[in-house]
C-alpha positions as CSV (number, residue, x, y, z in Angstrom):
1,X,-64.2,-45.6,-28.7
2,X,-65.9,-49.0,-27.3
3,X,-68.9,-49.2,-25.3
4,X,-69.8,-52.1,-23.1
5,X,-72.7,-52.8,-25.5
6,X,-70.0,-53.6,-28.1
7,X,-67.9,-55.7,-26.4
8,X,-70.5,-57.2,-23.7
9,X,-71.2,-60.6,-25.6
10,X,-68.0,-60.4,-28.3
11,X,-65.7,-62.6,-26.0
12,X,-66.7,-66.2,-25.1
13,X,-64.5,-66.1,-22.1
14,X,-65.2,-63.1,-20.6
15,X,-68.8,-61.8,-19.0
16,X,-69.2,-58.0,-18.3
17,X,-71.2,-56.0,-16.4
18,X,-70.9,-52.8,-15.4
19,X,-72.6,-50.7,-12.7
20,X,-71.9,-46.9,-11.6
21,X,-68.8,-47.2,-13.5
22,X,-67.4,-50.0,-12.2
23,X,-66.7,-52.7,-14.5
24,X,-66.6,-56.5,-13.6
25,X,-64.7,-58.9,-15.7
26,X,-65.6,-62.5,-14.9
27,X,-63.3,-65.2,-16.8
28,X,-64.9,-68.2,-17.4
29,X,-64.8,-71.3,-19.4
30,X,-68.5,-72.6,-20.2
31,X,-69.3,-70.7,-17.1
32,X,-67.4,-72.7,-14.8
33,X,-63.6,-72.0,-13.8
34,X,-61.4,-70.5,-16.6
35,X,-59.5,-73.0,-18.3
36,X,-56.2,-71.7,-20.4
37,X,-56.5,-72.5,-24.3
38,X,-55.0,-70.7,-26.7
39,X,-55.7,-73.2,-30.1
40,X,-57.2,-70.0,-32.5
41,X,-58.2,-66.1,-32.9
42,X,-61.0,-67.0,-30.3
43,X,-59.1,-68.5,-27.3
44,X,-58.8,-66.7,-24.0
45,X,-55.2,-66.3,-24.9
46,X,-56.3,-64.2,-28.3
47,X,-59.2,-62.6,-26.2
48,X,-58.0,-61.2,-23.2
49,X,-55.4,-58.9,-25.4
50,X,-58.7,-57.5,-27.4
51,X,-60.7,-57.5,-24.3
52,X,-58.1,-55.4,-21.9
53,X,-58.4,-53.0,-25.4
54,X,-61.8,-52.5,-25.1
55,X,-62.1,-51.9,-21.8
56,X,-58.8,-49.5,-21.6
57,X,-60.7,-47.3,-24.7
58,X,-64.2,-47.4,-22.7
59,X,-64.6,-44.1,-21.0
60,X,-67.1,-45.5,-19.0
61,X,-65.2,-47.2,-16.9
62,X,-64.0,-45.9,-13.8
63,X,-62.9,-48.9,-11.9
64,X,-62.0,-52.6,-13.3
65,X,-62.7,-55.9,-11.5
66,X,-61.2,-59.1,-12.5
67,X,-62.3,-62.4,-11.1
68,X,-62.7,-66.1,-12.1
69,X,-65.5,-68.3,-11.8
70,X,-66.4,-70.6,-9.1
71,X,-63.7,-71.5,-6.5
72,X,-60.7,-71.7,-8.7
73,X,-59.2,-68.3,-11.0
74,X,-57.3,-70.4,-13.4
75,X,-56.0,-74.1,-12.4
76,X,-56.3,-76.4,-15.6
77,X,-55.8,-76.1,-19.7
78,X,-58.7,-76.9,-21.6
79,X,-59.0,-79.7,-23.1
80,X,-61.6,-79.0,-25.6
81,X,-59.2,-76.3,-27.0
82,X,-55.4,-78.3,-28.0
83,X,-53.1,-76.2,-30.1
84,X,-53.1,-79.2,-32.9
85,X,-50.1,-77.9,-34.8
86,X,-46.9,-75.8,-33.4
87,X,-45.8,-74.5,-36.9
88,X,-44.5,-71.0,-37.2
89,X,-47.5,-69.0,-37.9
90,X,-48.9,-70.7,-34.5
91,X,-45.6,-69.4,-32.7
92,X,-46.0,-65.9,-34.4
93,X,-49.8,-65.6,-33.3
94,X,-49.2,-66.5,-30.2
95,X,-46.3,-64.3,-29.5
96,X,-48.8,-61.3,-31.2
97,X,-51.4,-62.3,-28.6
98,X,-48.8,-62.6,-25.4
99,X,-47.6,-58.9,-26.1
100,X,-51.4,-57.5,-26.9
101,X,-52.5,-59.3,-23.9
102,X,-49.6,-57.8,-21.8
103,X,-49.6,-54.3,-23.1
104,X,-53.2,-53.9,-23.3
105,X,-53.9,-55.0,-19.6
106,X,-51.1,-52.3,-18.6
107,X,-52.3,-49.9,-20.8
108,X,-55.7,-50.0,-19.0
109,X,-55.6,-46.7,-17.1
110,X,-58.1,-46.8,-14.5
111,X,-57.6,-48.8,-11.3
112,X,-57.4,-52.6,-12.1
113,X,-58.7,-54.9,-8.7
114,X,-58.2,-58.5,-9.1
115,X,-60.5,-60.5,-6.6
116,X,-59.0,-63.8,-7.2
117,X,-61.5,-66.2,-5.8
118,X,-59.3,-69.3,-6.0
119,X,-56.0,-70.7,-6.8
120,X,-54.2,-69.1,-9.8
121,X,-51.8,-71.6,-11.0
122,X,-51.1,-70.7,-14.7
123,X,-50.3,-67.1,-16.1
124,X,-50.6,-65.3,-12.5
125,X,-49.4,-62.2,-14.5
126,X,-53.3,-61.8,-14.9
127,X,-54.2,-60.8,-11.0
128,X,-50.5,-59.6,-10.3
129,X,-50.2,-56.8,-13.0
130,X,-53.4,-55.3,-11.5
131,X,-53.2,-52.1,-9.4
132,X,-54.6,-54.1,-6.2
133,X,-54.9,-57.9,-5.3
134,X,-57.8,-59.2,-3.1
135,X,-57.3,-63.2,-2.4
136,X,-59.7,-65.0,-0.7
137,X,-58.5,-67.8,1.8
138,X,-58.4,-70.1,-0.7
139,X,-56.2,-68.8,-3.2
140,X,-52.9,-70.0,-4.0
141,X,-51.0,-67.6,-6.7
142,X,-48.0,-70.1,-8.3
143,X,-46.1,-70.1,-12.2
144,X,-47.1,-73.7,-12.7
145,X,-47.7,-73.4,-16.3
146,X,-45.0,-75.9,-17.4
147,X,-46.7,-78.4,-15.0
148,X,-49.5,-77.9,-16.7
149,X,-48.4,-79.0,-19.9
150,X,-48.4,-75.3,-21.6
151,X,-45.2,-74.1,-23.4
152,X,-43.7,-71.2,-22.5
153,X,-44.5,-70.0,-25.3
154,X,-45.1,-66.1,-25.4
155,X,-42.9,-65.2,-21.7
156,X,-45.3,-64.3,-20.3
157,X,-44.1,-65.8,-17.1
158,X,-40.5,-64.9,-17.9
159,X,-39.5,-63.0,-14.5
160,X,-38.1,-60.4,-17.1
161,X,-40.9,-59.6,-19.4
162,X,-43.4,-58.9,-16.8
163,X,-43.5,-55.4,-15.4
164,X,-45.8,-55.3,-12.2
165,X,-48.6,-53.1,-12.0
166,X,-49.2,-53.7,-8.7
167,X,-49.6,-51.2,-6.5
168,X,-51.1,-52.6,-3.2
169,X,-51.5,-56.2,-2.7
170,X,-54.0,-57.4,-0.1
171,X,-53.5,-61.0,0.9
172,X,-56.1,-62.5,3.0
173,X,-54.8,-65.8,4.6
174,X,-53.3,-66.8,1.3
175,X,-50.2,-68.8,-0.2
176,X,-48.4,-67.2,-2.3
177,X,-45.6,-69.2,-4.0
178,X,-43.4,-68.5,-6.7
């Protein structure tokens, strides 16, 4: 079973801290906003699937928060990160990584509370397969990954594939679009 001290630092994209139980998940990219990559094993795409394991198996934890960094959750791809090659061991890994990523974040048992400080424009199956969804006034929740110029490539956003978590959804002032 994981403890946070074994998972704390493991994840580049990901910053931990935990306090009476509650943890706090900030996703980041070079500690500014998080910016989607999945090019290799240690890509946000690859890491949130091992991450939501971790924390799922930490008994711990009582309570998970999920947030970004800075005024946007997730807006851009990172550009320091491009997938170089599209071959079929890419598509496989990826897929592997969709479905850990997905079934891990479900099979995290304790309340899940995404506080989505900012628009979410790419993979919004992050804050809306938690149990409750805080948005500040700024946040915009859209499935504009294909306008940002990421395949499709594990359906993640594929309306059937994604079983909501969501329990109770609190939107303050917010846009939500589909």
């Amino acid at each position: 079973m994981p403890a946070l001290q074994q998972y704390q630092h493991k994840y580049k994209n990901i910053a931990f801290e935990r306090r009476d139980g509650i943890l706090l998940m900030r996703l980041h990219t070079r500690n500014g906003p998080l910016q989607w990559a999945a090019r290799d094993s240690t890509s946000v795409h690859a890491a949130l699937g091992d991450a939501f394991y971790d924390v799922g198996h930490d008994a711990d934890n009582r309570v998970v928060i999920m947030t970004g960094t800075g005024d946007e959750f997730l807006t851009a791809l990172d550009a320091q990160e491009p997938i170089e090659t599209f071959d079929a061991d890419t598509w496989a890994r990826i897929h592997r990584e969709g479905r850990d990523l997905l079934m891990n974040l479900l099979d995290i048992e304790v309340p899940i509370i995404a506080a989505v400080n900012g628009p979410v424009l790419g993979h919004a199956e992050l804050p809306m397969m938690s149990d409750i969804i805080g948005n500040c006034s700024a946040a915009a929740i859209a499935d504009c990954t294909e306008s940002l110029n990421k395949l499709n490539d594990d359906s993640l956003n594929s309306r059937s594939s994604v079983r909501l978590k969501a329990t109770s959804v609190i939107v303050c002032a917010a846009t939500l679009r589909r």
